[in-house]
MIDOSE-1310 file (N, C-alpha, C; in nm, 2 decimals, decimal comma, always signed):
residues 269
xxxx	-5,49/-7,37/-2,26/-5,37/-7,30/-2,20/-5,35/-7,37/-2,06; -5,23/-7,42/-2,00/-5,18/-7,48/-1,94/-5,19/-7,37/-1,79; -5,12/-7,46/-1,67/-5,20/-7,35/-1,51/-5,07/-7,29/-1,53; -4,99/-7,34/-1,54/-4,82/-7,25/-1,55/-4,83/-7,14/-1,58
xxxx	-4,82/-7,10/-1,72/-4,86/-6,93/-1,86/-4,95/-6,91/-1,75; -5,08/-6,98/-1,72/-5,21/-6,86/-1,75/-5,20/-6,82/-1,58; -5,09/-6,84/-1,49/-5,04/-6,80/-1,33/-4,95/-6,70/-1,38; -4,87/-6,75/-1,52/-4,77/-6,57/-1,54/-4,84/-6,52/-1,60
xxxx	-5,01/-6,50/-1,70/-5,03/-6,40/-1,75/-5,09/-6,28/-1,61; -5,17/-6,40/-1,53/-5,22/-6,30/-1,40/-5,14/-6,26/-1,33; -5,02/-6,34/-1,32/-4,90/-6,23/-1,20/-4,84/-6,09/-1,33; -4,81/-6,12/-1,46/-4,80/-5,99/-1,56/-4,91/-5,89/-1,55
xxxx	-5,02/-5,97/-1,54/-5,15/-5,90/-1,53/-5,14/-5,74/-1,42; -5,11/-5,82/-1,28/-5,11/-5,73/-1,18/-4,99/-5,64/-1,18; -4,89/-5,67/-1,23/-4,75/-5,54/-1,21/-4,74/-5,47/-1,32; -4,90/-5,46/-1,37/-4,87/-5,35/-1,51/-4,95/-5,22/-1,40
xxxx	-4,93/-5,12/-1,49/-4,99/-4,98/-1,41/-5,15/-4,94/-1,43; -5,19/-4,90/-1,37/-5,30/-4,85/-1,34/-5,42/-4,84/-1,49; -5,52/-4,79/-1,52/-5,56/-4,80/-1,64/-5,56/-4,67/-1,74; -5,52/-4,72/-1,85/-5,50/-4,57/-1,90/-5,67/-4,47/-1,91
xxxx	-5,60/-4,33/-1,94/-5,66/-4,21/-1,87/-5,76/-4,22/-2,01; -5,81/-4,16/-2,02/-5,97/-4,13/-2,10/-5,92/-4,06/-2,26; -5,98/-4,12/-2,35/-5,92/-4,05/-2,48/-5,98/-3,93/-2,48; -5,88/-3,78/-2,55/-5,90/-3,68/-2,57/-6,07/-3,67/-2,66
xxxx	-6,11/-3,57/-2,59/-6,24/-3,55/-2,71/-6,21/-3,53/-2,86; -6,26/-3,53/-2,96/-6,25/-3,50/-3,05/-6,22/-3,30/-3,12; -6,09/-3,35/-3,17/-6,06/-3,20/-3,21/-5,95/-3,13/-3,08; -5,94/-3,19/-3,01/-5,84/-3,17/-2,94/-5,67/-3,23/-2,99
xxxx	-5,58/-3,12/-2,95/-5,47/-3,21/-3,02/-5,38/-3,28/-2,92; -5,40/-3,42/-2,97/-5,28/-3,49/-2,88/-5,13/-3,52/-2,88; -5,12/-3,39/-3,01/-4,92/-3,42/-2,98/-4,89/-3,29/-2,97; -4,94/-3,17/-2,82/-4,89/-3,07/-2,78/-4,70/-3,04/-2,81
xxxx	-4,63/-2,96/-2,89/-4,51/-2,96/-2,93/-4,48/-2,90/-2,77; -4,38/-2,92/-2,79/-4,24/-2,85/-2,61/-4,21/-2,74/-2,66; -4,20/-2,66/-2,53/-4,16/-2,52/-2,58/-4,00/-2,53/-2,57; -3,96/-2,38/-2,57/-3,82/-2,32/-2,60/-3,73/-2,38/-2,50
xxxx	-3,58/-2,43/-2,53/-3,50/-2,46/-2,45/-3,49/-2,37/-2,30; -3,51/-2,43/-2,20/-3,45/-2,32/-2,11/-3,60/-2,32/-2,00; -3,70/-2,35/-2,08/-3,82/-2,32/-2,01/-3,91/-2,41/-2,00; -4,02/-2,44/-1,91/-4,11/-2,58/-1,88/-4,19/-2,59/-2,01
xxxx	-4,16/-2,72/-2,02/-4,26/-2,80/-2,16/-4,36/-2,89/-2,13; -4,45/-2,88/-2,21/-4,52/-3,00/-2,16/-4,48/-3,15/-2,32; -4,48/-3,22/-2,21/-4,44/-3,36/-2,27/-4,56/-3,45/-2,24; -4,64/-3,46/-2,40/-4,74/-3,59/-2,37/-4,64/-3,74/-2,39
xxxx	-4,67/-3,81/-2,30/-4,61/-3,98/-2,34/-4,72/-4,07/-2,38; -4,72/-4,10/-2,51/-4,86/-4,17/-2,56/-4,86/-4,31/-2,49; -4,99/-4,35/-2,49/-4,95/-4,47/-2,45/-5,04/-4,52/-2,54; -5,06/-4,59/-2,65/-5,18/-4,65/-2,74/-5,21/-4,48/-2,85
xxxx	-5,36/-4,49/-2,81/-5,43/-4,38/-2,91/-5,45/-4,29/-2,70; -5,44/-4,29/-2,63/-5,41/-4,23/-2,49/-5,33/-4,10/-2,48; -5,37/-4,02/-2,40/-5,27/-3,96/-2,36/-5,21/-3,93/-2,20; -5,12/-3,92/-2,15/-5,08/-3,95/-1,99/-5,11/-3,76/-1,93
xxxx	-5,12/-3,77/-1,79/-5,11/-3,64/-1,76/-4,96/-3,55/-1,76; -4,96/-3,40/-1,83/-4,88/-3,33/-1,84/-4,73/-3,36/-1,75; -4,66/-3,38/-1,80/-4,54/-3,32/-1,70/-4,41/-3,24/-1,76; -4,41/-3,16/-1,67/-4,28/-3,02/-1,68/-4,15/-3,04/-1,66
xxxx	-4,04/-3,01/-1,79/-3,95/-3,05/-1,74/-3,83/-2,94/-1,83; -3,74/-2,93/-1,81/-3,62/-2,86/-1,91/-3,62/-3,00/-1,93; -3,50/-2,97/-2,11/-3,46/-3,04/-2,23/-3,35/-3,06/-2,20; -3,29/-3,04/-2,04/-3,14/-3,07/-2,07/-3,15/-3,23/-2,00
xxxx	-3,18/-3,33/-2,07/-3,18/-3,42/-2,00/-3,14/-3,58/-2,17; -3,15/-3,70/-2,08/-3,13/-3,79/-2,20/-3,21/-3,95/-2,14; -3,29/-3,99/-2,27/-3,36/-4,08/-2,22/-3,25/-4,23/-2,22; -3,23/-4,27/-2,14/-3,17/-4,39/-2,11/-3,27/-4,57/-2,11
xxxx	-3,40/-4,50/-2,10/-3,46/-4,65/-2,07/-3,47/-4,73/-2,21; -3,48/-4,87/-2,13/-3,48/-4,99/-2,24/-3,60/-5,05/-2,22; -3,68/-5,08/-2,35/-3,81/-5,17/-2,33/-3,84/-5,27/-2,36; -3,73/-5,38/-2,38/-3,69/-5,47/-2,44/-3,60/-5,58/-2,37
xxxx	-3,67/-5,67/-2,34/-3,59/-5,78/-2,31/-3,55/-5,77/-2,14; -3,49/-5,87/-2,10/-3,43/-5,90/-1,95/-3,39/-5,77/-1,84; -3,35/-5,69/-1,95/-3,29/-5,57/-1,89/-3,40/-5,39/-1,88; -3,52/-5,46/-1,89/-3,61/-5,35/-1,93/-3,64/-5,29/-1,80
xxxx	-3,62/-5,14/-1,85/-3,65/-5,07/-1,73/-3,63/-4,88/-1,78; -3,61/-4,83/-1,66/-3,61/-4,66/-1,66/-3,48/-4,64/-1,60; -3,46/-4,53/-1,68/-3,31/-4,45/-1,64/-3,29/-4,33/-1,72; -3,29/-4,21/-1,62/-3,30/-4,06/-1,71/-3,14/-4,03/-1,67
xxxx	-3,06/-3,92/-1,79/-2,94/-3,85/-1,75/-2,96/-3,71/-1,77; -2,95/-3,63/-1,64/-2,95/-3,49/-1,65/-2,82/-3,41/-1,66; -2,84/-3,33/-1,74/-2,70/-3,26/-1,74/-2,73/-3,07/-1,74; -2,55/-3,06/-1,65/-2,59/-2,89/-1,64/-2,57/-2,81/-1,75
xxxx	-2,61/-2,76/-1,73/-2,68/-2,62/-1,90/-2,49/-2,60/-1,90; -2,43/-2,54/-1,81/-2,35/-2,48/-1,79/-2,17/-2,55/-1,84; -2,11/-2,64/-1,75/-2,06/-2,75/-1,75/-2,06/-2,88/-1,84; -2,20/-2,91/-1,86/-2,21/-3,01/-1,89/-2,16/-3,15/-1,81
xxxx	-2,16/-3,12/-1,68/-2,14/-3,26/-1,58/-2,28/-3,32/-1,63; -2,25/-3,39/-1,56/-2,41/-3,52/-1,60/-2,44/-3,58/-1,47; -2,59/-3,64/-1,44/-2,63/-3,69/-1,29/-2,72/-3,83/-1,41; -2,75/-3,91/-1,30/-2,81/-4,02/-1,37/-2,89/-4,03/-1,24
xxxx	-2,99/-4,09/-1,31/-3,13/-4,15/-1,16/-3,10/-4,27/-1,17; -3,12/-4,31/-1,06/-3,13/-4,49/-1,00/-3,20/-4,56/-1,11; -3,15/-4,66/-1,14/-3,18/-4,78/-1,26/-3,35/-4,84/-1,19; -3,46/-4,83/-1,28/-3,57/-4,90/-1,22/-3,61/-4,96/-1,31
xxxx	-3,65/-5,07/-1,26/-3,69/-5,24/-1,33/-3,84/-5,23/-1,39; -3,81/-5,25/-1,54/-3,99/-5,22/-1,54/-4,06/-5,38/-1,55; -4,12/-5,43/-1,43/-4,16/-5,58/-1,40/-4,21/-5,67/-1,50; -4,31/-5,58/-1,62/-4,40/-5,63/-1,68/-4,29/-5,68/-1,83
xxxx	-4,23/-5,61/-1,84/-4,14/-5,64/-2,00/-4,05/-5,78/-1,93; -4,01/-5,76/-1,81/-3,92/-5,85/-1,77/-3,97/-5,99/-1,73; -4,12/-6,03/-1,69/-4,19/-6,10/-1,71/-4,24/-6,13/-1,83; -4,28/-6,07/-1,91/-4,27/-6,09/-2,05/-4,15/-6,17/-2,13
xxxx	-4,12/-6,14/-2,10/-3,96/-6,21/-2,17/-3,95/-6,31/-2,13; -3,94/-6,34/-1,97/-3,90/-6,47/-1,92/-4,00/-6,57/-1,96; -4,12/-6,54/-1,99/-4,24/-6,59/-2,01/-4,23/-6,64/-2,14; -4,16/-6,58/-2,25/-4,17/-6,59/-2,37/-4,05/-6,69/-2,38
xxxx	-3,92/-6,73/-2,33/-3,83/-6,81/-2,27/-3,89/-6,94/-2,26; -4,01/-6,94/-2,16/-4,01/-7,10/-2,10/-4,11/-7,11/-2,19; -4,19/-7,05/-2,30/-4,24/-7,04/-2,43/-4,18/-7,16/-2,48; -4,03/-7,09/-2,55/-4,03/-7,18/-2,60/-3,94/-7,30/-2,58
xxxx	-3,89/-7,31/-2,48/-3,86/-7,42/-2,39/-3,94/-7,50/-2,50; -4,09/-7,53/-2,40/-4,17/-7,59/-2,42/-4,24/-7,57/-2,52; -4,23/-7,55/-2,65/-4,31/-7,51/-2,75/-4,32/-7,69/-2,79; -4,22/-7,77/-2,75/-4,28/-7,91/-2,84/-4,44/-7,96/-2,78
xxxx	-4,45/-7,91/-2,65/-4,57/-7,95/-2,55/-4,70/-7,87/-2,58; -4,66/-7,70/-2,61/-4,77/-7,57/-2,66/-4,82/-7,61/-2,75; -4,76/-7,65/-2,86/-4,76/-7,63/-2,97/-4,81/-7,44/-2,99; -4,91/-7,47/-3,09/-4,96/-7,31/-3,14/-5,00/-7,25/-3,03
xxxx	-5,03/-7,29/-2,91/-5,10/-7,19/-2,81/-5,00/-7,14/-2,77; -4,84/-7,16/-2,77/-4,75/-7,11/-2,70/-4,73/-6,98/-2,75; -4,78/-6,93/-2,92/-4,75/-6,85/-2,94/-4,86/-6,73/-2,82; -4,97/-6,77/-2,84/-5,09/-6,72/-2,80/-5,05/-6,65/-2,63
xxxx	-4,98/-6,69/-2,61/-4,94/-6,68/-2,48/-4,86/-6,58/-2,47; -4,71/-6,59/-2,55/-4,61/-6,46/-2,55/-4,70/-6,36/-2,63; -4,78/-6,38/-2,69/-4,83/-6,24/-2,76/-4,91/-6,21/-2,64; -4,97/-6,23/-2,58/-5,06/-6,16/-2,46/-4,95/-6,14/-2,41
xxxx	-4,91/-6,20/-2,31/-4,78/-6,13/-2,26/-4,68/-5,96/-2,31; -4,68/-5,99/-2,40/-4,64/-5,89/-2,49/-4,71/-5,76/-2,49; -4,82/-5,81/-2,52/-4,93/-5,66/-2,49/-4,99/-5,64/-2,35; -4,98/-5,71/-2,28/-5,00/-5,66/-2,18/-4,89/-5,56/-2,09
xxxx	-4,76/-5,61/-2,11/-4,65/-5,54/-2,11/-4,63/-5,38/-2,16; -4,66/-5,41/-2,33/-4,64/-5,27/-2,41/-4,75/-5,18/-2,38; -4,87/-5,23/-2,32/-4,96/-5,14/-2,30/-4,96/-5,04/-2,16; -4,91/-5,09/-2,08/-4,86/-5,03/-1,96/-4,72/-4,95/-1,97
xxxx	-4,63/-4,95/-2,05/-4,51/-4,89/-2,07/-4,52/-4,75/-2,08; -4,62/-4,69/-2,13/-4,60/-4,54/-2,17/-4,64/-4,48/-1,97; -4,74/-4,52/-1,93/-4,77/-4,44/-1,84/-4,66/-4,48/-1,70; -4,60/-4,64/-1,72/-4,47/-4,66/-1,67/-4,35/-4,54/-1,68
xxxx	-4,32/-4,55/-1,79/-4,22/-4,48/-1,81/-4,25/-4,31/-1,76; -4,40/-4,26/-1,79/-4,38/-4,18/-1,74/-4,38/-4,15/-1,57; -4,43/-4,19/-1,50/-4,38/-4,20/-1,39/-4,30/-4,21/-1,30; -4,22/-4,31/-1,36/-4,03/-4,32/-1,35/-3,99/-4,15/-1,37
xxxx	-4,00/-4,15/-1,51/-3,96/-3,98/-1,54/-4,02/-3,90/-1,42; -4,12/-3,89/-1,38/-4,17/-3,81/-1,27/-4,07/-3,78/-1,17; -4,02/-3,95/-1,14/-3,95/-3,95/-1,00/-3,80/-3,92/-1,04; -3,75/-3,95/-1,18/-3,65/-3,89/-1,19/-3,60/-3,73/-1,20
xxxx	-3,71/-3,64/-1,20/-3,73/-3,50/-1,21/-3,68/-3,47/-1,08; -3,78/-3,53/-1,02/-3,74/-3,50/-0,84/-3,66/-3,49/-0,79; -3,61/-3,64/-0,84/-3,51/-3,65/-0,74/-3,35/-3,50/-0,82; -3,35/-3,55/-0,95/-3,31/-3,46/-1,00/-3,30/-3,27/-0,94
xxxx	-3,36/-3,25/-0,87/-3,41/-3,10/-0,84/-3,31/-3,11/-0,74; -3,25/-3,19/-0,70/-3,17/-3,18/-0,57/-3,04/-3,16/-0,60; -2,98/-3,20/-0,74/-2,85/-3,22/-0,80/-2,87/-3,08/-0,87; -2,99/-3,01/-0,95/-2,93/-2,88/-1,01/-3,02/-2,75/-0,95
xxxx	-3,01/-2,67/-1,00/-3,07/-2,55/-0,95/-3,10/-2,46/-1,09; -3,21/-2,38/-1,07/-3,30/-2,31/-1,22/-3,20/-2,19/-1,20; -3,18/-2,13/-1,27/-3,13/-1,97/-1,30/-3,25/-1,86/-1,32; -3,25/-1,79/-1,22/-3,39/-1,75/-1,26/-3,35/-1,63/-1,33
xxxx	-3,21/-1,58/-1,40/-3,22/-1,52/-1,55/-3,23/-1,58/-1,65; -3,15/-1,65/-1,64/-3,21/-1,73/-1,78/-3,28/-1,84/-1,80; -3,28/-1,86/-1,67/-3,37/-2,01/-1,68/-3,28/-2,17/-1,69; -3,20/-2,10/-1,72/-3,12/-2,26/-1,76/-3,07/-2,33/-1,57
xxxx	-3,05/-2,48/-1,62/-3,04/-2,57/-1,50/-2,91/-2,63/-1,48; -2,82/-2,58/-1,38/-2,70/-2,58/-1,34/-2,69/-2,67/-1,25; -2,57/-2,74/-1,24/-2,50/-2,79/-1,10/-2,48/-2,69/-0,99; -2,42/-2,73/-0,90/-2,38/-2,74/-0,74/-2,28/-2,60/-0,74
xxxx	-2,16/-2,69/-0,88/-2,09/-2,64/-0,91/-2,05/-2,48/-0,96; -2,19/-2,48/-1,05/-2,20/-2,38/-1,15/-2,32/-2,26/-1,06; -2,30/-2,28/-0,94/-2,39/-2,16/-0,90/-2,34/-2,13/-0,83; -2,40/-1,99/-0,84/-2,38/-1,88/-0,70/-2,49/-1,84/-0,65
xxxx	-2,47/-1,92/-0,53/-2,59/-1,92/-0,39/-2,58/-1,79/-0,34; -2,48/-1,73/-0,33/-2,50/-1,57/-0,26/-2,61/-1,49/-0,38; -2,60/-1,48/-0,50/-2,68/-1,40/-0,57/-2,83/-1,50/-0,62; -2,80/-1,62/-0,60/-2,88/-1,69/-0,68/-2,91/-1,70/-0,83
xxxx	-2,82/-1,70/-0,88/-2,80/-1,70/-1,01/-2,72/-1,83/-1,06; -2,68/-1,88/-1,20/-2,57/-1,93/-1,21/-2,47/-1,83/-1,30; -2,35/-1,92/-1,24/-2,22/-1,84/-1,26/-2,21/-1,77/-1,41; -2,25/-1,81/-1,50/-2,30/-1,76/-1,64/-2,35/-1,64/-1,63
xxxx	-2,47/-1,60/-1,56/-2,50/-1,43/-1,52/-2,46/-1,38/-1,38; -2,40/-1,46/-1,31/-2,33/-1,38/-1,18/-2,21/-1,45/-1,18; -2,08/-1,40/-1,24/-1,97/-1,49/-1,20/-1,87/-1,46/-1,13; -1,81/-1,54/-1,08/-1,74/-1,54/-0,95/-1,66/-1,44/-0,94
xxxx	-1,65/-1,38/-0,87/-1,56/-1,21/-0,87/-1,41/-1,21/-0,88; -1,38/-1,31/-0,78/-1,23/-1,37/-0,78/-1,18/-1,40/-0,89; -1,30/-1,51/-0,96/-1,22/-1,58/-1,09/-1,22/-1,47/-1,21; -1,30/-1,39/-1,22/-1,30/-1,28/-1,32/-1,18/-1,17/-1,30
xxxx	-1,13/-1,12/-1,19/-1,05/-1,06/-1,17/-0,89/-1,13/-1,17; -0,88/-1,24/-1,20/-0,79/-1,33/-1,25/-0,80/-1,33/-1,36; -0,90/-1,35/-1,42/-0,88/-1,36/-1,56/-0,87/-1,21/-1,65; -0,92/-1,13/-1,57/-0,88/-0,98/-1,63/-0,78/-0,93/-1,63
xxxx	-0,68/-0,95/-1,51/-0,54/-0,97/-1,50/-0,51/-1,01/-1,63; -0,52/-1,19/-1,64/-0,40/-1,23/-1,75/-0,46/-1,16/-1,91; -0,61/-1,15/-1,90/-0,60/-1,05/-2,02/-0,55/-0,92/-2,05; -0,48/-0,86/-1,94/-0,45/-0,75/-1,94/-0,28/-0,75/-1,97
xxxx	-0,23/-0,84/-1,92/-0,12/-0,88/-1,91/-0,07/-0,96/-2,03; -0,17/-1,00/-2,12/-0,17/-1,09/-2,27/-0,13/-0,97/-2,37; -0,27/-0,87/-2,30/-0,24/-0,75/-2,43/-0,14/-0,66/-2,45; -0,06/-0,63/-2,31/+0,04/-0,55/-2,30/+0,17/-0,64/-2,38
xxxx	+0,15/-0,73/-2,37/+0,28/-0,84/-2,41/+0,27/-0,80/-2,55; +0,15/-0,84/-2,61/+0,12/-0,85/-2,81/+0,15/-0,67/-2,82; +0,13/-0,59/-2,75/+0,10/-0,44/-2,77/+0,27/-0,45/-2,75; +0,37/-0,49/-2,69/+0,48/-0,46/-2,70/+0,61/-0,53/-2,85
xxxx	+0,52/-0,66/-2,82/+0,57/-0,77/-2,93/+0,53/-0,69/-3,09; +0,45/-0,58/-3,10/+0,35/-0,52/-3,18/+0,49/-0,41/-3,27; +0,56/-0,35/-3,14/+0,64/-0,21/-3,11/+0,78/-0,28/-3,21; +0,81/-0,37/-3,14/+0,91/-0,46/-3,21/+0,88/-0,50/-3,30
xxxx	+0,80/-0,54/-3,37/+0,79/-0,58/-3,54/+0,79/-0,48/-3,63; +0,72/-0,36/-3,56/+0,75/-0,24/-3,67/+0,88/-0,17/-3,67; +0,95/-0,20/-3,53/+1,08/-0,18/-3,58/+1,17/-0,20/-3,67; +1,15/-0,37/-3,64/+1,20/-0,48/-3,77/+1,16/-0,40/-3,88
xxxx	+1,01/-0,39/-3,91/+1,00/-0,40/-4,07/+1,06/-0,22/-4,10; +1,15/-0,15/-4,06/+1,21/-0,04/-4,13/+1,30/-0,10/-4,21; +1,38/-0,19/-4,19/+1,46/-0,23/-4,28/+1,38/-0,30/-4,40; +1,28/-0,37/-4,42/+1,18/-0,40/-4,49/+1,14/-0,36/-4,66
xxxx	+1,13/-0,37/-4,74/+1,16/-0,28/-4,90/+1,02/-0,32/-4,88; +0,90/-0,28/-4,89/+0,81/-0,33/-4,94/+0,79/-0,30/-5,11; +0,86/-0,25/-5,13/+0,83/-0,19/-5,32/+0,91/-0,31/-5,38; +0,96/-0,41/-5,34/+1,04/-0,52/-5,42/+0,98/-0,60/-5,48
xxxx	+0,97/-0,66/-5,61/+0,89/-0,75/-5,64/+0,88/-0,89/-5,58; +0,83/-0,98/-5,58/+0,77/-1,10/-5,52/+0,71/-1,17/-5,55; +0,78/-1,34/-5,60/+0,65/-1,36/-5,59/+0,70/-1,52/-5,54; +0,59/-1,61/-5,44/+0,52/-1,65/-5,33/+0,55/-1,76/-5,39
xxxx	+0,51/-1,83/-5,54/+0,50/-1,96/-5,61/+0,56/-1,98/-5,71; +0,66/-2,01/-5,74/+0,78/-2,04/-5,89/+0,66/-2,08/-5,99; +0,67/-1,97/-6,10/+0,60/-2,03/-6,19/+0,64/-2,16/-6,32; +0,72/-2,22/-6,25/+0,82/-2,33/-6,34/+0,75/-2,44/-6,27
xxxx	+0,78/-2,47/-6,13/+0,74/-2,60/-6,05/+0,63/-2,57/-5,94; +0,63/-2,47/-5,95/+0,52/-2,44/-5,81/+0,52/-2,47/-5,69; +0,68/-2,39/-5,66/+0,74/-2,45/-5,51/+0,71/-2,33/-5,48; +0,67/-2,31/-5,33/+0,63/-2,21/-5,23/+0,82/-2,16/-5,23
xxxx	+0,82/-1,97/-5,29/+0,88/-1,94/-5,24/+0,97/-1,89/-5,09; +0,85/-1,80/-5,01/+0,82/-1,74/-4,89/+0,89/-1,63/-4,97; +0,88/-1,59/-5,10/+0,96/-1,45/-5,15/+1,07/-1,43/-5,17; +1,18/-1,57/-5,19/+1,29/-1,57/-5,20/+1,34/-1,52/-5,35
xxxx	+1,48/-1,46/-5,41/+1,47/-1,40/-5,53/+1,48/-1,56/-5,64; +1,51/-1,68/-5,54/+1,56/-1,75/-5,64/+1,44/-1,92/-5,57; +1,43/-1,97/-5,69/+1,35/-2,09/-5,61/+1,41/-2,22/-5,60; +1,36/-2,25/-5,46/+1,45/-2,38/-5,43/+1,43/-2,48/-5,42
xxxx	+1,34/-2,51/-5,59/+1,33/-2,62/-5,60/+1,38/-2,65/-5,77; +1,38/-2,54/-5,83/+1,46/-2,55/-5,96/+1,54/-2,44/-5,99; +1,57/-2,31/-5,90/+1,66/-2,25/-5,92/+1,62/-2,13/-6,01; +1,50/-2,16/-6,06/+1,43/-2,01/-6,13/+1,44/-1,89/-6,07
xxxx	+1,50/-1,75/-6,12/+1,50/-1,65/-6,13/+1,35/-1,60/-6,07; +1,29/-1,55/-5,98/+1,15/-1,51/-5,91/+1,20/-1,34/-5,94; +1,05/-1,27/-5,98/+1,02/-1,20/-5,95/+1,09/-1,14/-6,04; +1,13/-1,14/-6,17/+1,23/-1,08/-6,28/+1,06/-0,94/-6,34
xxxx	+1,16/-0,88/-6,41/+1,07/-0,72/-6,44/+1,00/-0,77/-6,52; +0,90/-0,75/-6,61/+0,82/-0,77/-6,72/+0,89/-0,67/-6,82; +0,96/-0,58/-6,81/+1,02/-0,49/-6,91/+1,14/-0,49/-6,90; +1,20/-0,47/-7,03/+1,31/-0,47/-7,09/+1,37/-0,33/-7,06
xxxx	+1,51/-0,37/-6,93/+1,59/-0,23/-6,91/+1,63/-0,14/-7,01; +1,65/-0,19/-7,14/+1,72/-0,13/-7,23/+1,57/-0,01/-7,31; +1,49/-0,08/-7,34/+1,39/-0,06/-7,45/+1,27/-0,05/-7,39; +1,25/-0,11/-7,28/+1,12/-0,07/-7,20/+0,98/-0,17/-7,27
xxxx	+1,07/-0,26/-7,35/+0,92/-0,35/-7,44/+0,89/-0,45/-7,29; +0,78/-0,51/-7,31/+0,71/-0,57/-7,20/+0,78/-0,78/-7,28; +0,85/-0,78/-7,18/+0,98/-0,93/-7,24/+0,85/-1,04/-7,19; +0,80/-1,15/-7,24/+0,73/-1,26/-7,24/+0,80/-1,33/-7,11
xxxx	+0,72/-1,37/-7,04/+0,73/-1,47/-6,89/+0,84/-1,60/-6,97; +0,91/-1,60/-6,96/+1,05/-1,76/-6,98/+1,15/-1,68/-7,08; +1,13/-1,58/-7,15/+1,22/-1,53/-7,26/+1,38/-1,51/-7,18; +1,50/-1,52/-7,26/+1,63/-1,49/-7,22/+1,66/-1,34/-7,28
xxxx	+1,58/-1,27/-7,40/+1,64/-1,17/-7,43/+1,51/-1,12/-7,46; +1,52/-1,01/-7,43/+1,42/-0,89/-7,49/+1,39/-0,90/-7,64; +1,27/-0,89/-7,72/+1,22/-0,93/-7,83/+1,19/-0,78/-7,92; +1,23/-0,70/-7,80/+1,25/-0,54/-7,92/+1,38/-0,52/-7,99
xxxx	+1,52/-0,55/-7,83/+1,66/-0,51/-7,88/+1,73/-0,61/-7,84; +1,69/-0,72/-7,81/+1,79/-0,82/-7,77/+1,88/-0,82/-7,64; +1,83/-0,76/-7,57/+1,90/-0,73/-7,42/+1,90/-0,88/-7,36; +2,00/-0,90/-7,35/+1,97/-1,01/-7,21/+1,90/-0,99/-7,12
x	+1,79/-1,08/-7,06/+1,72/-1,03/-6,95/+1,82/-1,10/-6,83
């Protein structure tokens, strides 16, 4: 291996994190589930067959980081329970993936010079990177919690995590279980004002419908073409007769749906 790689495997070497924590004993479980929306979870971040120390967080959040390539790094988006505004934490560079890459770059630049050891080189590279990532990332997450705590506030009825916006500092609540007195009493207004309107508009329709026959026959769909009446006596899309009697005025026999004359006395229908 050439002094070039084996100066970036030791400089990758050092900007990876600390060494991972001690494997669980045996019989212990290492994929603790998160509890209920609203309330602190614990979140293992594996790193290998490892596990990193606990950390507490609500679910209202979105993982943003990339572990791949030039652009590798950490970036969490928190959003309020309430609103749904969104906060983002500062973009952080995770060193070792980004060294890795570049490393794997002048790889293969020079791969006519490596030959096969060039591989040998991005693959260390590579793991020494991915092995450091889990307890990277969690850390990043740590500091994006924090800083996060400044942008929302817990509800301590329900627990859920609100903006700036969405709280009320005088009760300490968010606006969801203490809401703003003003804006409720505005809105009780126009509901009140909604209902008297429909409760009047209500008075007037029943007026209308005295003139109204409801005992007339009707029907809704021409059974010739199957044009939408709206209950007209005639349909206007072929002119069929709607809503004619099933019995014969004269004889009272029950006349077949299309017939012109009654089939007991001959009545014209």
């Amino acid at each position: 291996m050439t002094a070039a790689p084996a100066a970036m495997i030791a400089a990758l070497r050092n900007c990876t994190t600390p060494a991972a924590p001690e494997r669980p004993a045996d019989g212990e479980n290492q994929y603790p589930s998160a509890s209920v929306v609203g309330q602190g979870c614990r979140r293992p971040e594996l790193w290998g067959d490892h596990m990193s120390s606990e950390i507490y967080f609500s679910n209202n959040y979105r993982d943003l980081c990339e572990r791949n390539g030039t652009g590798a790094g950490f970036q969490f988006e928190f959003s309020c329970s309430r609103c749904y505004d969104t906060w983002r934490s500062p973009f952080e560079a995770y060193a070792g993936e980004r060294a890795a890459t570049w490393l794997g770059k002048g790889v293969d630049m020079a791969w006519s010079l490596l030959g096969s050891a060039g591989r040998g080189v991005t693959s260390a590279a590579d793991g020494l990177a991915g092995a450091g990532w889990g307890q990277a990332r969690d850390s990043a997450f740590q500091r994006a919690i924090t800083n996060a705590q400044g942008h929302f506030n817990r509800c301590a009825r329900c627990t859920n995590y609100v903006c700036g916006r969405c709280w009320n500092a005088a009760q300490g609540l968010c606006l969801h279980c203490a809401p703003d007195t003003a804006a409720e009493a505005m809105a009780a207004q126009q509901r009140g004002l909604n209902d008297m309107a429909s409760q009047r508009a209500y008075a007037v329709g029943q007026q209308a419908g005295q003139t109204y026959d409801p005992t007339t026959p009707r029907q809704l769909v021409c059974p010739q073409c199957r044009t939408e009446t709206h209950g007209a006596a005639y349909c206007s899309g072929c002119g069929y007769h709607l809503a004619q009697s099933t019995q014969c005025t004269s004889c009272s026999t029950v006349v077949p749906d299309g017939a012109a004359f009654c089939p007991g006395c001959g009545t014209r229908r």
